[in-house]
N, C-alpha and C positions, 0 to 999 in steps of 0.2 A: 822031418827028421834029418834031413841036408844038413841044415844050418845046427843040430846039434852036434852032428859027428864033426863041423867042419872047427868046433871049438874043443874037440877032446870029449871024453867023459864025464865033463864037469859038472851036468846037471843043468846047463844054462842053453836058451837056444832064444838068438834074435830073431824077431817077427818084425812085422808093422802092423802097429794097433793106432789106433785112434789119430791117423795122417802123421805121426811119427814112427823111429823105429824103438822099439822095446825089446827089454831082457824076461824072458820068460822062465823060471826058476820051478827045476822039475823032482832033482833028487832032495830027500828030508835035509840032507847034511846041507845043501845050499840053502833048502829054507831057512831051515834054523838060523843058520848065520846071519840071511838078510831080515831076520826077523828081531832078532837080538843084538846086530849092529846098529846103535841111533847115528852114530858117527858118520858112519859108511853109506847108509840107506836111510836117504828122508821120506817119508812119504808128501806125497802128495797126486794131484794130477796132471793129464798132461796137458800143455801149454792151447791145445786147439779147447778141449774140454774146459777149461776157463774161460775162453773166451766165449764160449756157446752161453755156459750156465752164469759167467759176472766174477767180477774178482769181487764183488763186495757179498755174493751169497753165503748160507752159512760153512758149506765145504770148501769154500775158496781162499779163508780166512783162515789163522790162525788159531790155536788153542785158545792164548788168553783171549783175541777177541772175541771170540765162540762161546765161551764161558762166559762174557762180558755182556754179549748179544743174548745168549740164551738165559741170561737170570731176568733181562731187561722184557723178553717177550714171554716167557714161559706163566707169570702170575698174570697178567691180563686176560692172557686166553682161556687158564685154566682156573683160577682163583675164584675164589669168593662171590667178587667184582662184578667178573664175567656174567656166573651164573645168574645174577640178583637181578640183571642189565636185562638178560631175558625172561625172567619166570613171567610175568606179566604177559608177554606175546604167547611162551607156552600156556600157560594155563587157560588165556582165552581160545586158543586151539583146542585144548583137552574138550573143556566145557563145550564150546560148540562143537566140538565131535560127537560127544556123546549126548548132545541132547537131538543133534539131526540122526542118530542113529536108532535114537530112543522115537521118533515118528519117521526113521525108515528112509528117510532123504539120504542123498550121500552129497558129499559138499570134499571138495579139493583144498587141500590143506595153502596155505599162502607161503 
């Protein structure tokens, strides 16, 4: 509470988060603002957190390449494609599950 009274009433109080210092934003009126300013307030993270998680993962990245990256990986994983790539491996699971249960064996799935 030090560090809010030492900036006024504004709503704002420095901390150190994540091996830097940050602004912490408490009353609605500051939210709003820093919420509704694009100009003023970029988002993003902070510079150690980048380095931990990759400047090329998908938070590290920009909008369009994120939209860019995520139409590129989003149909493989979930598409059609995907599914069709394994039914053959499920379906010989299903089948020998139920036929080792059917004479009582139990077998670990692969």
């Amino acid at each position: 509470m030090h560090n809010c009274c030492r900036f006024g009433h504004t709503g704002l109080c420095k901390v150190h988060m994540f091996g830097s210092s940050s602004i912490i934003v408490i009353k609605p009126e500051a939210c709003r603002r820093v919420l509704t300013d694009d100009e003023a307030f970029k988002p993003g993270w902070p510079y150690s957190t980048v380095n931990v998680i990759g400047k090329n993962s998908f938070i590290g990245i920009s909008d369009e390449d994120h939209m860019r990256l995520f139409k590129l990986t989003v149909a493989p994983v979930n598409g059609h494609e995907s599914l069709s790539t394994y039914l053959r491996y499920i379906e010989d699971n299903v089948v020998t599950t139920l036929e080792n249960g059917k004479h009582g064996t139990d077998r670990i799935l692969n």
